[in-house]
Backbone as CSV, one residue per row, in Angstrom:
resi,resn,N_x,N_y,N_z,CA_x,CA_y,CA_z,C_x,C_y,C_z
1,UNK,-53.881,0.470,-13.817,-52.819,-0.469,-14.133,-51.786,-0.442,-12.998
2,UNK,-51.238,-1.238,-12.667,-50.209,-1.508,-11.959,-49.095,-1.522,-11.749
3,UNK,-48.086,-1.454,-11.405,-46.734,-1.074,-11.163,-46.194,-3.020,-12.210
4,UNK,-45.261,-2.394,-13.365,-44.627,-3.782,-13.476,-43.508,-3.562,-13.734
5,UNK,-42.471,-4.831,-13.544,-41.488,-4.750,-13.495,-40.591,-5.017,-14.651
6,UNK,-39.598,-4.315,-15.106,-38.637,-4.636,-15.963,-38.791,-5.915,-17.169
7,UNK,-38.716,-6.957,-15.810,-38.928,-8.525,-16.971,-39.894,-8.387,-17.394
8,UNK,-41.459,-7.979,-16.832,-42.555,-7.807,-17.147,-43.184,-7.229,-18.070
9,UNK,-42.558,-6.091,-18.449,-42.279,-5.643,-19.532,-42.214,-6.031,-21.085
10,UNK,-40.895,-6.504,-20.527,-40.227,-7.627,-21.920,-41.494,-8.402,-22.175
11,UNK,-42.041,-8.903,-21.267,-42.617,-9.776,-21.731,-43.827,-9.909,-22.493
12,UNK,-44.436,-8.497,-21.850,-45.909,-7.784,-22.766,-45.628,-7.440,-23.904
13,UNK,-44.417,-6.600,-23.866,-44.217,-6.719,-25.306,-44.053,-7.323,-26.284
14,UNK,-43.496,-8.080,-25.599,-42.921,-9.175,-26.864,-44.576,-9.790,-27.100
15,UNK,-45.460,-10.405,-26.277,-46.638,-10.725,-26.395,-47.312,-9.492,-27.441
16,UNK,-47.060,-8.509,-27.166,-48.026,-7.452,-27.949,-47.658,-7.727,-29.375
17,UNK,-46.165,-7.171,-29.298,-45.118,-7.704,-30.686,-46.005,-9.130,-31.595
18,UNK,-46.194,-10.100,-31.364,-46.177,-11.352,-31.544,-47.914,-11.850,-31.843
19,UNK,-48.692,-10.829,-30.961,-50.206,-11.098,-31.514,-51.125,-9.895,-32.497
20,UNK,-50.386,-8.130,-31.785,-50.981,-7.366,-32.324,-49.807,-6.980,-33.630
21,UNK,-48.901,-7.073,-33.439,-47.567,-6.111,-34.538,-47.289,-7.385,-35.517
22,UNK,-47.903,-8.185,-35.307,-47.064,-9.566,-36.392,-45.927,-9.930,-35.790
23,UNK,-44.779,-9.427,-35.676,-43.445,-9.728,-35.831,-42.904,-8.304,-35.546
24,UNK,-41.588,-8.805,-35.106,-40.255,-7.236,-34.613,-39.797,-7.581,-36.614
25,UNK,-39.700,-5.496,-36.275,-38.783,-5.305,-37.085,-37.787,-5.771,-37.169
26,UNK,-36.724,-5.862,-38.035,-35.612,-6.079,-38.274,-34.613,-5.264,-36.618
27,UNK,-33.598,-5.701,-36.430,-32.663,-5.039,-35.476,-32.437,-3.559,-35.876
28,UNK,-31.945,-3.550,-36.778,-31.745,-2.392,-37.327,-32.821,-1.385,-37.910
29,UNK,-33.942,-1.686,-38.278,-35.031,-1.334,-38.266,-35.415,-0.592,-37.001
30,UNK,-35.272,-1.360,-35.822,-35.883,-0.951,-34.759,-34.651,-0.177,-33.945
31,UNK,-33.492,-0.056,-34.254,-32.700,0.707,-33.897,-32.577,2.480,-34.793
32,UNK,-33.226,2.193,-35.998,-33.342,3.562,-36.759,-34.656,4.034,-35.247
33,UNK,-35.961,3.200,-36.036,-37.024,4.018,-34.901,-36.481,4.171,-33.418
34,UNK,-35.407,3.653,-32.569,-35.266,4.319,-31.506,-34.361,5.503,-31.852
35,UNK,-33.689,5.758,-32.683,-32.879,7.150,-32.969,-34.128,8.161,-33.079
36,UNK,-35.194,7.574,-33.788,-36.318,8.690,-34.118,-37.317,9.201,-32.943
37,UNK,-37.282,7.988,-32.041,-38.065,8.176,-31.246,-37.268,8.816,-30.023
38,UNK,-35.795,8.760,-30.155,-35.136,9.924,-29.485,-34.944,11.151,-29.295
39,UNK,-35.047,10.768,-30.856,-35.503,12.832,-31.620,-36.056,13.280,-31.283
40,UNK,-37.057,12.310,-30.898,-38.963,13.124,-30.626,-38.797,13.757,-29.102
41,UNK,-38.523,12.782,-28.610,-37.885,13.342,-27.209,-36.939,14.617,-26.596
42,UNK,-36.413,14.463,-27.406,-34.751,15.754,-27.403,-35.655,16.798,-28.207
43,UNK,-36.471,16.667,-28.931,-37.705,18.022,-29.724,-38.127,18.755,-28.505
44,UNK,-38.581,17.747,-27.978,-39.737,18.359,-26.797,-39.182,18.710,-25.668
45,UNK,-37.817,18.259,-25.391,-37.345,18.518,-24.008,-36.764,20.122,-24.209
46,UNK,-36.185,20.129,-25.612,-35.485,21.831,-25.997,-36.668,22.469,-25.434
47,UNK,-37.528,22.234,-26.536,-38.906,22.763,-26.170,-38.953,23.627,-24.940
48,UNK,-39.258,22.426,-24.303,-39.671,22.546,-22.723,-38.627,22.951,-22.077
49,UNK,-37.608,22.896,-21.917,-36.575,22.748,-21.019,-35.543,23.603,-21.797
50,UNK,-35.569,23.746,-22.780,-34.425,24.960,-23.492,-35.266,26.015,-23.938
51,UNK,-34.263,26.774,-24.773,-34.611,27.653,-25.518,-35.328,28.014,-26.573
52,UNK,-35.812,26.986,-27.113,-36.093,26.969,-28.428,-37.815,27.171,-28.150
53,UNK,-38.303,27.512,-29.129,-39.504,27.642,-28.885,-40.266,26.747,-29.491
54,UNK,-41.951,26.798,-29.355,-42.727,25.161,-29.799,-43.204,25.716,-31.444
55,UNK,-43.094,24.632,-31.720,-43.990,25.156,-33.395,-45.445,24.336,-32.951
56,UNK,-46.177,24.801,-33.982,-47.734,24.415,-33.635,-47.593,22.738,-33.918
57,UNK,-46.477,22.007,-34.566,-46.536,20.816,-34.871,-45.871,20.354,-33.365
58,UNK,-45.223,20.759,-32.694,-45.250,19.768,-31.002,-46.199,20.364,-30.272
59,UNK,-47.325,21.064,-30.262,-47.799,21.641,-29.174,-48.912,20.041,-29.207
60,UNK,-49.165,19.710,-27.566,-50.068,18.588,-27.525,-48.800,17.410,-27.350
61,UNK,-48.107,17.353,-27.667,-47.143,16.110,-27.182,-46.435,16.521,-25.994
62,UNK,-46.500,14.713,-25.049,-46.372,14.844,-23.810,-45.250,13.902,-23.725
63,UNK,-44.631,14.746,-22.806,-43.234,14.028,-22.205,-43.171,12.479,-21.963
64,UNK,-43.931,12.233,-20.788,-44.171,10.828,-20.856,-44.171,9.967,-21.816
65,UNK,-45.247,10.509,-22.741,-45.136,9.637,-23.965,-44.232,9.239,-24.809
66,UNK,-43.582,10.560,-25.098,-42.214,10.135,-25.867,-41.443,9.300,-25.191
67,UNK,-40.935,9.426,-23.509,-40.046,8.544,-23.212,-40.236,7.333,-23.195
68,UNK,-41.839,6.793,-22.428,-42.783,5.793,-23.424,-41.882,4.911,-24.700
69,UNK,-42.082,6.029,-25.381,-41.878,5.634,-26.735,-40.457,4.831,-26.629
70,UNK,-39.365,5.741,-26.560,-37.869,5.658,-26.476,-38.124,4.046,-25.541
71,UNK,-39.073,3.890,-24.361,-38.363,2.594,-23.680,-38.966,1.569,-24.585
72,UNK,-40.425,1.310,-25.187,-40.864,0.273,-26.097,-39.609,-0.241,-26.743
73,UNK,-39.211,0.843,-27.864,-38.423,0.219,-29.200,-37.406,-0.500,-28.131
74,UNK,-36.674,0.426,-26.917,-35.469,-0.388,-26.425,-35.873,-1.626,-26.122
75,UNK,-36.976,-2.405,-25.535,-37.442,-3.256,-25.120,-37.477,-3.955,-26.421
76,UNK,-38.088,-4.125,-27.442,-38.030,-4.251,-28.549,-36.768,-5.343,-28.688
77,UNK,-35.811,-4.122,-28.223,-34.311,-4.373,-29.006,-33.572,-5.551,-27.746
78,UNK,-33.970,-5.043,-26.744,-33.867,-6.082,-25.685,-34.309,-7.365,-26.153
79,UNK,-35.275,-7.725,-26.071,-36.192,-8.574,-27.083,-35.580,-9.157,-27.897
80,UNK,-35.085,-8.970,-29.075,-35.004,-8.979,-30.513,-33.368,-9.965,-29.984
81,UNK,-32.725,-9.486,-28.855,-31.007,-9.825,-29.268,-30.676,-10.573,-27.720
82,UNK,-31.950,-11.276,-26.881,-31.654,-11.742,-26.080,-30.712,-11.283,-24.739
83,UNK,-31.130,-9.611,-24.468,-30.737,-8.769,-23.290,-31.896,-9.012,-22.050
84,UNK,-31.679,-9.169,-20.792,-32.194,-9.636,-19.519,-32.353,-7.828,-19.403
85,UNK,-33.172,-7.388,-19.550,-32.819,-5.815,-19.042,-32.892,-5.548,-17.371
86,UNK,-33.638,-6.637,-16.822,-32.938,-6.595,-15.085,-32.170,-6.785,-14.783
87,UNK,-31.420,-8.136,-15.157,-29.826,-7.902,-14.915,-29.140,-7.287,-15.766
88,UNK,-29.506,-6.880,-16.528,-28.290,-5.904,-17.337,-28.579,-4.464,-16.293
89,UNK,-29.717,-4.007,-16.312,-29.530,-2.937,-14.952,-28.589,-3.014,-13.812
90,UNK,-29.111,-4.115,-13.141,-28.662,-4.622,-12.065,-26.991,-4.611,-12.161
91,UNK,-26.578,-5.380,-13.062,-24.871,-5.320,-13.206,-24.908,-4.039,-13.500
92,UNK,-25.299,-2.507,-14.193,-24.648,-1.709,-14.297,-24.969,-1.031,-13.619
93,UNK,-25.795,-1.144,-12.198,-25.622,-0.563,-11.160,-24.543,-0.928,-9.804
94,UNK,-24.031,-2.183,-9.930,-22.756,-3.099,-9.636,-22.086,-2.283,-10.358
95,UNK,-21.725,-2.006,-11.545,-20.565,-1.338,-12.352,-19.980,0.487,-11.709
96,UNK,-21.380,0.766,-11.586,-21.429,2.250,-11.468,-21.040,2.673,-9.451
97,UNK,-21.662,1.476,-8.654,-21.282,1.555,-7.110,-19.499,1.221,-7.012
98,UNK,-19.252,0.521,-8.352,-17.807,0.388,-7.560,-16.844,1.379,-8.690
99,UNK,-17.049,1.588,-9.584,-16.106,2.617,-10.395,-16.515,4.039,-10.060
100,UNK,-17.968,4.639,-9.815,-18.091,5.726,-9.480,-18.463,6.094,-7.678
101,UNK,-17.931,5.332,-7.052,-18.440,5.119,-5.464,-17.909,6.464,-5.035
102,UNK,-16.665,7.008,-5.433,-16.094,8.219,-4.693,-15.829,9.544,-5.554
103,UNK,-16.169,9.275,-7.059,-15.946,9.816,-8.310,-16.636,11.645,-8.023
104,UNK,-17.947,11.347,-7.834,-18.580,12.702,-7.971,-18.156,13.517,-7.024
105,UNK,-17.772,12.758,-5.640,-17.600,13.599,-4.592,-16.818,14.605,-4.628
106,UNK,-15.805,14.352,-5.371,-14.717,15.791,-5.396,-14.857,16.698,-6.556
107,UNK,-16.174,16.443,-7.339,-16.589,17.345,-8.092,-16.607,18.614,-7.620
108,UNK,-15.951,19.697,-7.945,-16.304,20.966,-7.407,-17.256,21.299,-8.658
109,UNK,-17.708,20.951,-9.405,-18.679,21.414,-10.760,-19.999,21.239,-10.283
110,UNK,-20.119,20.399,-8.982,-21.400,19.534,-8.715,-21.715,20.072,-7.715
């Protein structure tokens, strides 16, 4: 498979949405499953990346996938409420070059 882009995205999905899923959940529907599918994520990263140790119920789940997961529903939600998620990137990388352009630098934390 191939490298696709942002709009491209939106757009499979929503195609997937629309021939294989029937129809998007409700907004809110699909905003519970991205809280859940956040969870799943923040499970596995402690996991992996903290302290906590694995129970035999995450062993076999892969990082990728969950975040996977977490970008679908957002796309979803993109989808669902008429968000451009390239230009919405795009402007909040415009947002972030001119409010944080000199910000980190005097981080002594960093």
């Amino acid at each position: 498979m191939s490298d696709i882009s942002i709009r491209e995205a939106q757009a499979q999905v929503d195609t997937w949405i629309k021939t294989v899923g029937v129809r998007y959940f409700n907004e809110l529907t699909n905003l519970g499953i991205l809280m859940e599918e956040v969870g799943e994520l923040s499970r596995l990263m402690v996991r992996q990346y903290g302290e906590q140790s694995f129970k035999e119920s995450d062993k076999g789940r892969d990082l990728a996938d969950e975040m996977a997961d977490v970008l679908w529903v957002l796309i979803c939600l993109a989808n669902q409420t008429g968000v451009d998620l390239t230009r919405a990137l795009e402007k909040n990388f415009e947002k972030k070059h001119i409010r944080d352009a000199e910000r980190h630098r005097g981080n002594d934390k960093l």
